[in-house]
C-alpha positions in Angstrom: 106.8 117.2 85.9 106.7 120.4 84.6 107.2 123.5 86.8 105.9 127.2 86.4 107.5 130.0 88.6 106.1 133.2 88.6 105.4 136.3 91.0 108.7 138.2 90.5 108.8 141.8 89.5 110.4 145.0 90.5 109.7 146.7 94.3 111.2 148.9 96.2 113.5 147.8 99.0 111.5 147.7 102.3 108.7 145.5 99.8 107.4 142.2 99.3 106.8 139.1 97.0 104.9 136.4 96.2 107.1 133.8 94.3 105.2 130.9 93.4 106.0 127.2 91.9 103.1 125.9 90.5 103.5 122.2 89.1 101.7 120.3 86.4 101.3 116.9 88.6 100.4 116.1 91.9 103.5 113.7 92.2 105.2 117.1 93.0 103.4 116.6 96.3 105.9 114.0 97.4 109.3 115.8 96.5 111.5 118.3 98.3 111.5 121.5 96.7 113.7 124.6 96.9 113.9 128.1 95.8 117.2 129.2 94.2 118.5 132.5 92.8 121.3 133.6 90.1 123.0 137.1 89.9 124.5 137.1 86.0 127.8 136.1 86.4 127.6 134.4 89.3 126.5 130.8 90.3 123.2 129.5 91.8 122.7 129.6 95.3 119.8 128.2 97.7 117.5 130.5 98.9 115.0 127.9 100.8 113.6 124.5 101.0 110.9 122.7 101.7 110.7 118.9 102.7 108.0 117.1 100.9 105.8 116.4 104.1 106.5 120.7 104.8 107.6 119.6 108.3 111.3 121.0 107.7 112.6 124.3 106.1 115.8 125.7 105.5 116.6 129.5 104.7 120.0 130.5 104.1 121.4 133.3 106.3 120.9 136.2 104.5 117.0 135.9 104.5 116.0 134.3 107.3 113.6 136.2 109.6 112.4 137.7 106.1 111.3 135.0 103.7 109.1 131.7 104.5 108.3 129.1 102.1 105.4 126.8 102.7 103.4 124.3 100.2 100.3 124.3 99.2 99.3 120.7 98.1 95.9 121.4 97.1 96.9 123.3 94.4 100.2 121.3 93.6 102.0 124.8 94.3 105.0 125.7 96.5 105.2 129.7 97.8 108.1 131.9 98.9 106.9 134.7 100.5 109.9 137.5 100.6 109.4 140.7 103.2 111.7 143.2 103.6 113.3 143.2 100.6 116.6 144.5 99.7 118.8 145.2 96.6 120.8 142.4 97.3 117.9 140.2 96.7 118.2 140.8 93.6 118.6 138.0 91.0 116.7 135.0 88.9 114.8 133.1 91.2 114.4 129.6 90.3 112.3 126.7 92.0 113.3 123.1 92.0 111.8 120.0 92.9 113.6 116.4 94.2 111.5 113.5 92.5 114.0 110.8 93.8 113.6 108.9 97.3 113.2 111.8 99.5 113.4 111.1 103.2 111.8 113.7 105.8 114.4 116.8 104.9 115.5 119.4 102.9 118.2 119.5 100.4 120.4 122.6 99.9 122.5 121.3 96.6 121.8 121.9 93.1 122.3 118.6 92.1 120.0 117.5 94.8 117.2 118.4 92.2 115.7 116.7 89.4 113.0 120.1 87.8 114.1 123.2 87.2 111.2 126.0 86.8 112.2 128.5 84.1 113.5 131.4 86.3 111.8 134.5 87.7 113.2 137.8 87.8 113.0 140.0 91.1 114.6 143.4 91.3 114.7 145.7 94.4 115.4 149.0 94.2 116.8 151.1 96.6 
C-alpha cells in the first residue's frame, strides 16, 4: 500500500488545515492509521490516530480540542483537520498506516506502523 499525504502549507497562527492520507488500496480500510510530525533535528512524535473501524482516536496533549482526525473509507483517505494553529505546530507531518492484526484501537508508537506517507510540510507563522 502506497500512501499520499498532502494538504500542508504555510498559515498564519490562529489558521487551519486539511492534511490528508490518501491510499492506493482499499485494504488501507482495515488498518489503524496515525498522523505523525518531525521538527529537523528532532525525533517523530504522534500527533493522532485513528483505529481501523474509526470508533477510537487519540490526540496527544498539545492538540487536542484543536485537531480531529476521521476516515473516509469511500475514498480510501484518512483527514486531520488542524484549527487553531500555532507556530509550534510546525513540522513534517507524516501519515502511517498498521497493516498487521489490528484489534479495535489505536496505536501511538512508530514502530506500531507498517506505511509511511512521504512527509508534508506545515508552517505557522506568528
Amino acid at each position: 500500500v502506497q500512501l499520499q499525504a498532502s494538504g500542508g502549507g504555510l498559515v498564519q497562527a490562529g489558521g487551519s488545515l486539511i492534511l490528508s492520507c490518501a491510499a492506493s488500496a482499499r485494504t488501507f480500510n482495515t488498518y489503524a492509521v496515525g498522523w505523525f510530525r518531525q521538527v529537523p533535528g528532532k525525533e517523530r512524535h504522534i500527533v493522532a490516530a485513528i483505529s481501523w473501524a474509526g470508533g477510537s482516536s487519540y490526540y496527544t496533549e498539545s492538540v487536542k480540542g484543536r485537531f480531529a482526525i476521521s476516515r473516509d473509507n469511500a475514498k480510501i483517505t484518512v483527514y486531520l483537520q488542524m484549527n487553531n494553529l500555532k507556530p509550534e505546530d510546525t513540522a513534517v507531518y507524516y501519515c502511517a498506516a498498521r497493516a498487521r492484526y489490528s484489534s479495535t484501537r489505536y496505536y501511538q508508537k512508530l514502530d506500531d506502523y507498517d506505511y509511511w506517507g512521504q512527509g508534508t510540510l506545515v508552517t505557522v507563522s506568528s
